[in-house]
C-alpha positions as CSV (number, residue, x, y, z in Angstrom):
1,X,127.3,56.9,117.6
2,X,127.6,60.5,117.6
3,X,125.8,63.1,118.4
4,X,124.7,66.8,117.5
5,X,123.1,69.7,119.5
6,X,119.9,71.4,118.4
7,X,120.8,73.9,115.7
8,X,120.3,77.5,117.3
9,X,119.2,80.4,114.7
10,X,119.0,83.9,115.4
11,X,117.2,85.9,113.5
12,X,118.7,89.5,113.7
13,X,116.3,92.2,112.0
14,X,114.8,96.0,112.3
15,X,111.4,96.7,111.9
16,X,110.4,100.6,111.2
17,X,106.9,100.5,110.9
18,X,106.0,96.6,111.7
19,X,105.7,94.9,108.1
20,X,109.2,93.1,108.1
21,X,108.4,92.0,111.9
22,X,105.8,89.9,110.6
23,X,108.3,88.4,108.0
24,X,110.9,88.2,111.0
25,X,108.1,86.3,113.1
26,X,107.3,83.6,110.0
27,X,110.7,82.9,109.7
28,X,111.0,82.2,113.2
29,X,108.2,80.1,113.2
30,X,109.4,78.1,110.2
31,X,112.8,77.6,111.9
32,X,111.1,76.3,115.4
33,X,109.0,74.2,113.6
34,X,112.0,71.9,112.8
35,X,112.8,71.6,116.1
36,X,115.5,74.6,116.2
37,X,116.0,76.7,119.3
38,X,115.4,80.5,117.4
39,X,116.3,84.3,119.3
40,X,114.3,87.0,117.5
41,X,117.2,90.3,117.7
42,X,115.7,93.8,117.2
43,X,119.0,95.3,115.8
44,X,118.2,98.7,116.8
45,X,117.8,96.9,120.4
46,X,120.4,94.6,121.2
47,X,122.1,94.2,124.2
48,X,125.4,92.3,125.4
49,X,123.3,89.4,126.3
50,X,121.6,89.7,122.5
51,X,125.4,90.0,121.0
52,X,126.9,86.7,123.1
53,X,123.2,84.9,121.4
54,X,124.3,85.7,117.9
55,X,127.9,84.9,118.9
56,X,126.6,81.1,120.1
57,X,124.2,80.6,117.0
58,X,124.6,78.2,114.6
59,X,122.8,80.5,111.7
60,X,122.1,84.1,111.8
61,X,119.5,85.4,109.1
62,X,119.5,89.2,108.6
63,X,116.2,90.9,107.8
64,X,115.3,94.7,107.1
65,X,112.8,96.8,104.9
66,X,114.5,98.3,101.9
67,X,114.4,101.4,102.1
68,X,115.9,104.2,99.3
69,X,117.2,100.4,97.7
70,X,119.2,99.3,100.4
71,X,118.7,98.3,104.4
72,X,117.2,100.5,107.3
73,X,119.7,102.8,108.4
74,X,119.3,101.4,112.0
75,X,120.7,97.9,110.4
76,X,123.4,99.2,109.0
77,X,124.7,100.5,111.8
78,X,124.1,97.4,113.4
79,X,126.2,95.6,110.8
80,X,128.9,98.4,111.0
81,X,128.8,97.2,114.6
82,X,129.3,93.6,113.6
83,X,133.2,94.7,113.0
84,X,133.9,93.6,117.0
85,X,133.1,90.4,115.9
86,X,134.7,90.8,112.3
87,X,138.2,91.3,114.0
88,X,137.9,88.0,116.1
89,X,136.5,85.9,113.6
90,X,133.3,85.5,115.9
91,X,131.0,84.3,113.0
92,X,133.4,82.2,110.9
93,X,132.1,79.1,109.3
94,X,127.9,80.4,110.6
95,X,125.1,80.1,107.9
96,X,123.6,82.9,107.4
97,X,120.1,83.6,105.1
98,X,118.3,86.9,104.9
99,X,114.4,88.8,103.9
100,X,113.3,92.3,103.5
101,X,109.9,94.0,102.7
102,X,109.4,96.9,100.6
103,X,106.0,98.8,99.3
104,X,107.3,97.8,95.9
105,X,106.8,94.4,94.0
106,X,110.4,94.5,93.4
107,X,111.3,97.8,95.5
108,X,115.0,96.9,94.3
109,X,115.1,94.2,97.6
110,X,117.3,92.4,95.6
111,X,119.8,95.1,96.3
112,X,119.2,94.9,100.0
113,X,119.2,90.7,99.7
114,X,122.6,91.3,98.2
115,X,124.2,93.5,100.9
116,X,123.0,90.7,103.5
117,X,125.4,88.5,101.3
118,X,128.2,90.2,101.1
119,X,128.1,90.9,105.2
120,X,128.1,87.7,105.3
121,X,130.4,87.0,103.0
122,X,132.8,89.1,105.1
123,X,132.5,87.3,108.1
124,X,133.4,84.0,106.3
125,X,129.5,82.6,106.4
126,X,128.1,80.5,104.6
127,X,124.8,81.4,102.6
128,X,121.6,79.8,102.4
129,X,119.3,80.7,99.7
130,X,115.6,80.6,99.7
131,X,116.1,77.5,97.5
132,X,112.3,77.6,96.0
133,X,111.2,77.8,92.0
134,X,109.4,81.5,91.5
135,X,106.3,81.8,91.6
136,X,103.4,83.5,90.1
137,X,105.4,83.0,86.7
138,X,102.8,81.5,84.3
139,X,99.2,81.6,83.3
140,X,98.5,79.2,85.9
141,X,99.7,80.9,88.4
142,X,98.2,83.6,91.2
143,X,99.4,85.8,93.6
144,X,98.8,83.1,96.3
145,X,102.3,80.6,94.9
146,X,105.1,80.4,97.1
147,X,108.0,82.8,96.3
148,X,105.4,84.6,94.2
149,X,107.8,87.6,94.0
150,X,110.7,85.6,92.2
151,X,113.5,86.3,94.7
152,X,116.4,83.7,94.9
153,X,118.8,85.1,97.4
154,X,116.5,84.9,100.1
155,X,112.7,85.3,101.0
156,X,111.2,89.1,99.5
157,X,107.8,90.2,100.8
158,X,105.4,93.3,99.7
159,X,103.6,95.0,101.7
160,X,101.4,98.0,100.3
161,X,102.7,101.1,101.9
162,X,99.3,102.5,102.9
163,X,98.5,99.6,105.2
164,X,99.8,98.1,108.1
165,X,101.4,95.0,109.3
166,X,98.0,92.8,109.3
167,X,98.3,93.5,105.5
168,X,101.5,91.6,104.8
169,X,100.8,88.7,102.3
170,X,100.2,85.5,103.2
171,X,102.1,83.8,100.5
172,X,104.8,86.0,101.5
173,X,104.8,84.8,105.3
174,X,104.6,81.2,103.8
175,X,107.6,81.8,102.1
176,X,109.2,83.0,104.9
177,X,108.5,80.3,107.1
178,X,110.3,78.3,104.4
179,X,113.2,80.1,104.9
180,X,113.2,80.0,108.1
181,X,112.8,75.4,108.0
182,X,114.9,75.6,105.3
183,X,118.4,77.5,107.2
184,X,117.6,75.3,110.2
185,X,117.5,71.9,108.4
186,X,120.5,73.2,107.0
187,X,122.1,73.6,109.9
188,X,121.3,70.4,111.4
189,X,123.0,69.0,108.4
190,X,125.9,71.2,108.9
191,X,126.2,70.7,112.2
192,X,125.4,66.2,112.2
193,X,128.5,66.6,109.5
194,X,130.9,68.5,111.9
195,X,130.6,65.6,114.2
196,X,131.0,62.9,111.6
197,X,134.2,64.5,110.9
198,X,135.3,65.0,114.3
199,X,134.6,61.5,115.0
């Protein structure tokens, strides 16, 4: 019989003004509600001991506002910092998801969803998508549906810009936490595969 080790998620994100924290915070919760051991990574914090976390994570999901259609400047220069690990082929073979907030219903997230992909993509991960239906699509729907904003990549949230984090929407933090269960069942999968091949 073989066995697997808890999948470990980090969740590496910037927050400018407190909205995507919230977002960052559901998708932890979603994650650790599957059992998963998650790190919550302020990008525009990290530390050695926060780089050697995301080095020894199963899954990294990237989160940011969008701001001027793309990521926070603070992430991406986190991401240009990623390059150590680039070189060394640190994150190989990872999943990796990823969510951002704007003031905007769309806000061009998509844009900033897509950037998250192809980082990924150059460090050889593997994406997970949000993997939900849109919602808030029909005559039956409301504002209250899961994925109400229609993104596919990954988990989009809006926040109005003239109120703060205890504003975010609740659908939206429900979506995230389904991200978040949904990248760390995935990993479990992944990783009870690994060992069925090794064995």
């Amino acid at each position: 019989m073989t066995t697997t080790h808890t999948p470990v998620v980090s969740i590496a994100y910037h927050s400018g003004y407190g909205h995507t924290a919230v977002i960052a915070e559901a998708v932890r919760a979603g994650a650790a509600d599957t059992g998963a051991t998650v790190h919550l990574i302020k990008v525009d914090e990290i530390d050695d001991a926060q780089w050697e976390l995301l080095d020894g994570s199963d899954a990294i999901v990237f989160g940011s506002p969008t701001y001027m259609g793309t990521a926070s400047g603070a992430f991406h220069v986190f991401a240009e910092a990623t390059s150590k690990r680039w070189f060394g082929d640190a994150w190989q073979d990872k999943l990796a998801a990823g969510f951002s907030n704007s003031g905007s219903k769309s806000g061009d997230k998509s844009h900033t969803l897509s950037y998250f992909q192809t980082l990924a993509a150059q460090h050889g991960m593997h994406w997970v998508n949000l993997g939900l239906k849109p919602g808030w699509n029909s005559s039956t729907g409301s504002e209250h549906d899961l994925n109400r904003l229609g993104f596919f990549a990954g988990a989009g949230a809006q926040t109005n810009s003239d109120e703060g984090p205890d504003a975010v929407h609740k659908a939206d933090v429900a979506t995230a936490e389904h991200l978040g269960r949904r990248v760390a069942e995935t990993a479990r999968v992944l990783l009870a595969g690994r060992a069925a091949v090794a064995a």
